[in-house]
FIDOBA-799202 format. One record per residue (C-alpha): residue number from 1; residue in one letter; z, y, x. Coordinates in pm, whole numbers, plus 32768, in hexadecimal, padded with zeros to 4 digits. Example, Ala and Ser with C-alpha at 12.3 -4.5 7.8 and 13.67 -1.06 7.14 Angstrom:
% FIDOBA-799202
  pos  code     w     v     u
    1     a  830C  7E3E  84CE
    2     s  82CA  7F96  8557
END
This chain:
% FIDOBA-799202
  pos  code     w     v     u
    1     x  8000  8000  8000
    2     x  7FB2  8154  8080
    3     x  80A9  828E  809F
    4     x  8046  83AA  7FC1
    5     x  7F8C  8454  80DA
    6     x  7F09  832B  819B
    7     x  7DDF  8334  80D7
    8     x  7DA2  8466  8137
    9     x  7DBA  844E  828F
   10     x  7CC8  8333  8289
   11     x  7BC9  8410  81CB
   12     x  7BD4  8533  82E1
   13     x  7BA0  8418  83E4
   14     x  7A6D  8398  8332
   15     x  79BE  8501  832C
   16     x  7A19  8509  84A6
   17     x  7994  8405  84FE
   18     x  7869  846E  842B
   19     x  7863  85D9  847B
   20     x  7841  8538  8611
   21     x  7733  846D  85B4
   22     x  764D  857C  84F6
   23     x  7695  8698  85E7
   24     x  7696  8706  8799
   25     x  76E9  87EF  8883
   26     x  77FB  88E2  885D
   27     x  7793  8921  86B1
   28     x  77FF  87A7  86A6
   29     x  793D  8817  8773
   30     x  7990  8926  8692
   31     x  797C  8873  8549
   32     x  7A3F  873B  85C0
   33     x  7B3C  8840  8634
   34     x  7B46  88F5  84F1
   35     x  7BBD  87B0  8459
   36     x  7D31  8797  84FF
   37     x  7E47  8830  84FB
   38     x  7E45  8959  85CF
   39     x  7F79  88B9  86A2
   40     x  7EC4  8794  86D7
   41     x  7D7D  8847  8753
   42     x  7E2F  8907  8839
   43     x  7EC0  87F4  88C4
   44     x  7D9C  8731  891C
   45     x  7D0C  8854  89C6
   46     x  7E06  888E  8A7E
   47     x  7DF3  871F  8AF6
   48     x  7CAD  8746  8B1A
   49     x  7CBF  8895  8BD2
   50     x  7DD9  87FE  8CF3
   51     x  7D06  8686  8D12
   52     x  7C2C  862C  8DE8
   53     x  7B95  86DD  8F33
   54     x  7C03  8872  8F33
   55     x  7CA6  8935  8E13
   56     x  7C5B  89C2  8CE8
   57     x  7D12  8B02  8D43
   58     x  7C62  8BE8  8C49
   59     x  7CD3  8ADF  8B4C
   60     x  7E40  8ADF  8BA2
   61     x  7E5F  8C23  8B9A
   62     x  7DAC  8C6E  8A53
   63     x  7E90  8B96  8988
   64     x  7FE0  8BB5  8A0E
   65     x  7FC7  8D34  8A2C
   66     x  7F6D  8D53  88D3
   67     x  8032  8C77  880E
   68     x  816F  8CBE  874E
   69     x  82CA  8C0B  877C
   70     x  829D  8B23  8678
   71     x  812C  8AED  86D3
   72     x  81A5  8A96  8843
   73     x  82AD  89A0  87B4
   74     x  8197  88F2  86CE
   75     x  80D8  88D2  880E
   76     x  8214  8848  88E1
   77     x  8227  873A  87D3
   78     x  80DA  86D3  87B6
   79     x  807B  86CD  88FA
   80     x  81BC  85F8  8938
   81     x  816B  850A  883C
   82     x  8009  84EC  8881
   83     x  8036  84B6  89E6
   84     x  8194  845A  8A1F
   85     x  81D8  855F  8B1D
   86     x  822C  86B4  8B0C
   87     x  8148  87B8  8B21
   88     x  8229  888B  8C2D
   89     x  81DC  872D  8D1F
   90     x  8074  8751  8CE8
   91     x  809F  88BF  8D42
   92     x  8154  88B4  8E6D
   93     x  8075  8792  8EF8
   94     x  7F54  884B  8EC8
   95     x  7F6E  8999  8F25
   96     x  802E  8A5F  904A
   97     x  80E1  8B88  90AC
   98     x  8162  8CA5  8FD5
   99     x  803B  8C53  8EDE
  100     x  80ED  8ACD  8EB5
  101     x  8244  8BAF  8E79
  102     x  81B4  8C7C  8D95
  103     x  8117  8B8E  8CA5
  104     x  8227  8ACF  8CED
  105     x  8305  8BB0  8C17
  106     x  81CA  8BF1  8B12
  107     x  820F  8A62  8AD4
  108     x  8372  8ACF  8A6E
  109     x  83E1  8B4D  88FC
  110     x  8490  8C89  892D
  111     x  857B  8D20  883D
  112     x  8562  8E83  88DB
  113     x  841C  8F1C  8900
  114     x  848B  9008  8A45
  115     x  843F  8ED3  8AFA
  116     x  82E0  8EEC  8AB2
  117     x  829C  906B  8B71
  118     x  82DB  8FD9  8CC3
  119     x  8207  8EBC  8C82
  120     x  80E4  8F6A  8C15
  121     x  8115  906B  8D36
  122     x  80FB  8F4B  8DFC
  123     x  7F90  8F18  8D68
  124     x  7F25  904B  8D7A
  125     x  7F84  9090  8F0C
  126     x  7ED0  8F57  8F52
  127     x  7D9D  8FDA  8E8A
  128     x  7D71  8E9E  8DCC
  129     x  7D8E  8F82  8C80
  130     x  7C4F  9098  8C71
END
């Protein structure tokens, strides 16, 4: 017997797995995205931006300096659960340096926002924000 949403879930999967069929390139990247959760896309590019040869730093830095608190926790908990191991590992492993410390504490919810000035004075100095 299937939970209430179950069915549901198993639905969305079948137009995914359609949707890659019928479609390429990054329009077939786009829709597939469009079809998760917003915590759960970030997530995999996030993955996706730290695997692998190099990183993604553009792609870092885009999400984690423009999500909210709660949208950083989602992301925390997702990522966890998707890849059991936390995103801060990932993080450190990957990058270096003050950059590594700042995203470092981009990774973290905060409850007071003063934090945030000195991080993205850190960005800016470093000119990795136009």
């Amino acid at each position: 017997m299937l939970l209430p949403n179950e069915h549901i879930f198993f639905q969305i999967q079948d137009l995914v797995t359609d949707l890659k069929e019928k479609l390429s390139n990054h329009f077939q990247e786009v829709i597939v995205g469009l079809m998760y959760p917003p915590a759960f896309f970030d997530a995999y590019q996030l993955r996706n931006a730290m695997k692998g040869i190099g990183t993604d730093e553009n792609c870092l830095i885009e999400i984690l300096a423009s999500r909210t608190n709660d949208e950083i926790n989602a992301i925390n908990e997702v990522y966890l659960m998707q890849f059991d191991v936390p995103i801060q590992f990932d993080v450190e492993s990957e990058t270096s340096g003050h950059f590594r410390d700042a995203l470092v504490i981009l990774t973290q919810v905060f409850c007071n926002l003063l934090i945030w000035y000195p991080v993205c004075f850190v960005f800016y100095e470093i000119n990795i924000v136009p």
